[in-house]
C-alpha positions in Angstrom: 0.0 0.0 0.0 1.5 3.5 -0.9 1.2 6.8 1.2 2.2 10.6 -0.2 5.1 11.7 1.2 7.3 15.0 1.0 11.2 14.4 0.0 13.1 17.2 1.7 16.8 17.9 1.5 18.4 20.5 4.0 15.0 21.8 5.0 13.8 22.5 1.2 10.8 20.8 -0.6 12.4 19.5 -3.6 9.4 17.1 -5.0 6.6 15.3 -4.6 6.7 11.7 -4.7 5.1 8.3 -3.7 7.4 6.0 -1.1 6.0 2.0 -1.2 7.1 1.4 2.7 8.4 -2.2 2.4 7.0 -3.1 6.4 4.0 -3.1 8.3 4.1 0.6 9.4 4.6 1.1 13.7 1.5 3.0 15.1 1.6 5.5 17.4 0.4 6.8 20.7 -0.2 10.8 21.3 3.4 11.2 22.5 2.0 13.7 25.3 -0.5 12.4 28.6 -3.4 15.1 26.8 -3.7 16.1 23.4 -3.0 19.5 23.0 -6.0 22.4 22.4 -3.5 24.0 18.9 -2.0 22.6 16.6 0.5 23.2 13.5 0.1 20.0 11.2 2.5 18.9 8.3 2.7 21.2 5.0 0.8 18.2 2.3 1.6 20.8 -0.5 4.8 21.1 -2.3 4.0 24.7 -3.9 6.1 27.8 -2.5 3.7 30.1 -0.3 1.0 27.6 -0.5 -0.6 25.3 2.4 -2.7 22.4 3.1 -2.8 20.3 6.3 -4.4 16.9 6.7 -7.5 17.9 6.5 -6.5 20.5 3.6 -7.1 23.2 6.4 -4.9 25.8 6.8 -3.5 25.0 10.3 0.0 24.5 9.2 3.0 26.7 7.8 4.7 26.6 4.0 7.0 24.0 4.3 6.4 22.5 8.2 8.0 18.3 8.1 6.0 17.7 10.9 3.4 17.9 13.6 3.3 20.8 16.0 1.7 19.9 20.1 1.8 23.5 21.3 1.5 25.1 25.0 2.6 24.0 28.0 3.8 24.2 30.7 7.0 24.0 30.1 8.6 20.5 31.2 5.1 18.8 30.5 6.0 15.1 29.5 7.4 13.4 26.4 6.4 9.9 25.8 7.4 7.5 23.4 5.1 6.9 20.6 6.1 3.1 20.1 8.7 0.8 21.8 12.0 1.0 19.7 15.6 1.7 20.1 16.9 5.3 21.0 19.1 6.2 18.0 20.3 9.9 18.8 19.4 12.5 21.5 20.8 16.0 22.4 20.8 18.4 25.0 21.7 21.4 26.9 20.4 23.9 24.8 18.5 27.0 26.5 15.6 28.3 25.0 15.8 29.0 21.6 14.8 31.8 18.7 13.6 31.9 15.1 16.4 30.8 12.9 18.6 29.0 15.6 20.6 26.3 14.2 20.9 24.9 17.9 20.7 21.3 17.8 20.6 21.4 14.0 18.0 23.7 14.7 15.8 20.8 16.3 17.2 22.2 20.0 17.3 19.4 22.5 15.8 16.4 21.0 15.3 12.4 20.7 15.3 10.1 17.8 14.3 6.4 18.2 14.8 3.8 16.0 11.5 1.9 15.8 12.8 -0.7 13.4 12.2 -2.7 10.0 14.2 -2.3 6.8 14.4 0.3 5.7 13.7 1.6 9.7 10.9 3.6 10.9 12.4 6.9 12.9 10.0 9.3 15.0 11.7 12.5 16.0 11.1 14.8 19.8 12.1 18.3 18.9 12.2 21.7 20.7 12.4 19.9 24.8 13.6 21.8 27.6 16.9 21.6 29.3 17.8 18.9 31.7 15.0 17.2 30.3 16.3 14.6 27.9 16.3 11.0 28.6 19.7 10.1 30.1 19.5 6.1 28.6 22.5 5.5 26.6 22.4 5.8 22.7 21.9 1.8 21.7 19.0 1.4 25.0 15.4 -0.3 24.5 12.9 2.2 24.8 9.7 1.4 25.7 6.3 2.9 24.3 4.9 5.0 26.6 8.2 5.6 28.4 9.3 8.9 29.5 12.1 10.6 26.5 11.8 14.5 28.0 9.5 17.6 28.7 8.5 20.0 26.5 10.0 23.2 25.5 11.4 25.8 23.0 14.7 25.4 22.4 16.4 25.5 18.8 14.2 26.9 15.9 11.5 27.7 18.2 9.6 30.8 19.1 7.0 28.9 21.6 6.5 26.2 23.9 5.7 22.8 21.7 6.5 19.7 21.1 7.7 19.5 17.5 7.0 15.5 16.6 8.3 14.2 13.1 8.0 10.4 11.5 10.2 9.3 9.0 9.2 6.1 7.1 12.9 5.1 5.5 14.5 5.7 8.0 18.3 7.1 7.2 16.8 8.9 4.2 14.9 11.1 5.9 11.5 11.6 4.3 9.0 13.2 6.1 5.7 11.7 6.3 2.3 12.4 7.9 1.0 10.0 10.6 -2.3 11.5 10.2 -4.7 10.4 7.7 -7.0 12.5 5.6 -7.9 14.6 2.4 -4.4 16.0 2.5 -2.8 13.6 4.0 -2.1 9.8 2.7 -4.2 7.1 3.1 -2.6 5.5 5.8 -3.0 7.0 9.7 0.1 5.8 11.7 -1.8 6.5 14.7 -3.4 3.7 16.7 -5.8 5.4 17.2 -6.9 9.1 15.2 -9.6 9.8 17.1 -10.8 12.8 14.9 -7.6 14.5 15.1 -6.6 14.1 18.7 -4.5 10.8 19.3 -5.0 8.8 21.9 -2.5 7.6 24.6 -3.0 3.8 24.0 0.2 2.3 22.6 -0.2 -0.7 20.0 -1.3 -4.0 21.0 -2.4 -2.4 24.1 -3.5 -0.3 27.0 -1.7 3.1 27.9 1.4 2.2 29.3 4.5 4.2 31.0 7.3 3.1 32.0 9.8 4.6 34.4 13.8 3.0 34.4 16.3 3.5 37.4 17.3 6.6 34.2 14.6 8.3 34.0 13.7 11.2 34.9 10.5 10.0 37.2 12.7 7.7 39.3 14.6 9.4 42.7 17.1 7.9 45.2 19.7 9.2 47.4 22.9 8.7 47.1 23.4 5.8 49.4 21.8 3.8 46.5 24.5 2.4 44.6 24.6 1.6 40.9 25.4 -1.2 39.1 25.9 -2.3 35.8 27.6 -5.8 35.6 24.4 -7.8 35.9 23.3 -9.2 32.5 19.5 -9.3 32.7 18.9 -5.5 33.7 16.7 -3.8 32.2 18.7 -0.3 30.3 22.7 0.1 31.1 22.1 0.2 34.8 20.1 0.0 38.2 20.5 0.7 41.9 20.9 -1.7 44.6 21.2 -0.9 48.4 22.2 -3.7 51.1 19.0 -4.6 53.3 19.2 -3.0 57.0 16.6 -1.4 58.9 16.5 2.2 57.7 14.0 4.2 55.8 15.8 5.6 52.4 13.4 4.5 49.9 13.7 4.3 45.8 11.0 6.1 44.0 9.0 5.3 40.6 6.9 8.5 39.8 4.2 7.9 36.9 2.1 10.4 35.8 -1.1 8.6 34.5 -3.6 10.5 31.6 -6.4 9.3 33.2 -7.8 7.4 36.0 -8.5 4.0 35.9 -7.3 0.2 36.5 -3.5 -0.4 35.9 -1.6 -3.6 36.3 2.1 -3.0 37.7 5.0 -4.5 36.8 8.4 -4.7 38.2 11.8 -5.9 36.5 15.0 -6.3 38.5 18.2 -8.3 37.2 17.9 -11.6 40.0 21.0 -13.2 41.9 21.6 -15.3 44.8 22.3 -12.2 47.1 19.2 -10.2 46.7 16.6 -10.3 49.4 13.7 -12.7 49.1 11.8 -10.5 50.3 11.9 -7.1 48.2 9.1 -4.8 49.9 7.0 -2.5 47.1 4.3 -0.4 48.1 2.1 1.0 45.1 -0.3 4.4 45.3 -3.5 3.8 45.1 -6.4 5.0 44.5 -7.8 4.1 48.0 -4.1 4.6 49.3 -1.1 2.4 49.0 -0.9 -1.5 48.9 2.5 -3.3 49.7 3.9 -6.5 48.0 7.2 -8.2 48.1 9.2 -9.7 45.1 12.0 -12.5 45.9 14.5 -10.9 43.6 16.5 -14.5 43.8 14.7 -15.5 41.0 12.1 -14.5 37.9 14.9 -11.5 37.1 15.6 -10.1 33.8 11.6 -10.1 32.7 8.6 -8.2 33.9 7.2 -9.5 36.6 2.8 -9.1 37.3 2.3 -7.6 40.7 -1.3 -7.1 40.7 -4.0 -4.9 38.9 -4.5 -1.8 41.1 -7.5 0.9 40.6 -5.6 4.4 40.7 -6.3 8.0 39.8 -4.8 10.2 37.2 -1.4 12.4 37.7 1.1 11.5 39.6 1.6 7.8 40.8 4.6 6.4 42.5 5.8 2.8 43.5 8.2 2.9 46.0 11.3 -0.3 46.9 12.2 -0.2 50.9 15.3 -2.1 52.1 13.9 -2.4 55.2 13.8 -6.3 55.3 15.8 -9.5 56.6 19.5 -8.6 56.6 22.5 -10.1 54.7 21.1 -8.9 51.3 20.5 -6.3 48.9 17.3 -5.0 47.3 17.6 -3.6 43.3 15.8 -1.0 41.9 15.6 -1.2 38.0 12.6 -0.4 36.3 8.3 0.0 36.8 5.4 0.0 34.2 2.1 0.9 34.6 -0.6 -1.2 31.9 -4.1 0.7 32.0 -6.4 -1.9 31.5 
């Protein structure tokens, strides 16, 4: 099946043409928790001085690659639009200006890797500073998981999140997840819903995901981290020996809406973790507490229940306070709206 597609080179529109993607294409969440009230869409027409978004509407600009999410505030959350492989991020830009070439002009930004041949690419443009995911180039990324926060760095005159797809991969041709008049055929979203995405990845409920690296996850300093263990999930976790003190690792989720999620844990296992791990989840009605024997089941994600919770800000916390002589590790949490 074909979809219209721009070809750009260094930022001009050099021709129209037809790409014949050669894979089942990904689909997308809304890479934000809440679709955003304005919107600047993808230039569908080639001419010079002329427009036409999606819808042949006019809310675009001449020559725009991609999709426009603007407002705030700034730092509001970037998720992943489908699980894939980071490829490229930047930052430590400040805000930026019209004509910055900060970043390549994309400011502080992400790029993952979502895979096939030739790859699927989606692009995170324009975040904040600080904000960036601080995974290593080469780590899994999971939909739904937490890349940056929103801002206007680079090319930028506003707060937005500036977020491109590129069916080919290295090549670099823009393309239009949405489907309409003005668009292609195809919608790469899993969902359209009219215009305003919705926050389900593929194949499933809304999902986030929070790694020992990102930004939603806090410890002190007397957690230590470790890298040698081969089932972890990204290039590293914490780990703190067991002893009764309270110094707890925290998860923090923020979840689009309220509901019923299922909660996962992952942890890379070994003979002197505790048996014993003690997790308490946020709850709707308050908190619940489980324990994981990290001894065993490592390097996978482990079910710990189905929990009703409300939207914003969710945490699952990992104590140490537990049976002495071993260590507790914190790696990584998901949340599964069912």
């Amino acid at each position: 099946m074909k979809k219209r597609v721009q070809l750009f080179y260094v930022g001009l529109i050099s021709a129209s043409v037809w790409a014949t993607p050669v894979q089942a294409s990904p689909l997308f969440r809304l890479p934000l928790a809440v679709d955003t009230s304005v919107h600047y869409y993808r230039d569908a027409n080639p001419a010079s001085g002329a427009i036409d978004d999606w819808k042949c509407g006019s809310a675009t600009y001449d020559g725009h690659t991609g999709t426009d999410f603007s407002g705030g505030p700034r730092g509001t959350s970037i998720y992943a639009a489908a699980s894939g492989t980071l490829k490229e991020k930047v930052d430590g830009f400040g805000d930026g200006f019209l004509g910055s070439t900060a970043g390549g002009g994309e400011g502080n930004h992400v790029v993952i890797n979502h895979g096939g041949s030739p790859a699927f690419y989606t692009r995170y443009m324009h975040m904040t500073s600080g904000s960036v995911t601080t995974k290593a180039i080469g780590s899994s990324i999971a939909c739904s998981e937490k890349i940056g926060g929103v801002g206007t760095s680079g090319n930028s005159t506003g707060l937005h999140l500036h977020f491109g797809v590129y069916p080919d991969g290295p090549n670099w041709v823009h393309d239009d997840p949405f489907s309409g008049s003005c668009g292609g055929p195809i919608s790469y979203w899993v969902n359209q819903n009219g215009g305003h995405p919705v926050t389900t990845c593929q194949g499933g409920g809304a999902t986030i995901l929070v790694d020992n690296t990102s930004a939603g996850f806090t410890a002190s300093t007397a957690w230590a981290t470790g890298s040698s263990a081969t089932d972890k999930y990204g290039a590293d976790y914490r780990f703190h020996s067991t002893t009764a003190s309270s110094d707890q690792a925290v998860w923090t989720a923020t979840l689009p809406s309220a509901g019923n999620y299922a909660v996962y844990v992952w942890y890379p296992e070994g003979s002197n973790r505790s048996t014993s791990a003690p997790y308490t989840v946020s709850t709707a009605a308050g908190s619940s507490t489980f324990s994981a024997n990290q001894q065993i089941n490592g390097g996978a994600w482990i079910n710990k229940g189905t929990f009703s919770m409300a939207g914003g800000a969710n945490t699952v916390k990992l104590s140490f306070w537990t049976a002495t002589g071993f260590i507790v590790v914190a790696d990584a949490v998901k949340w599964v709206k069912q």
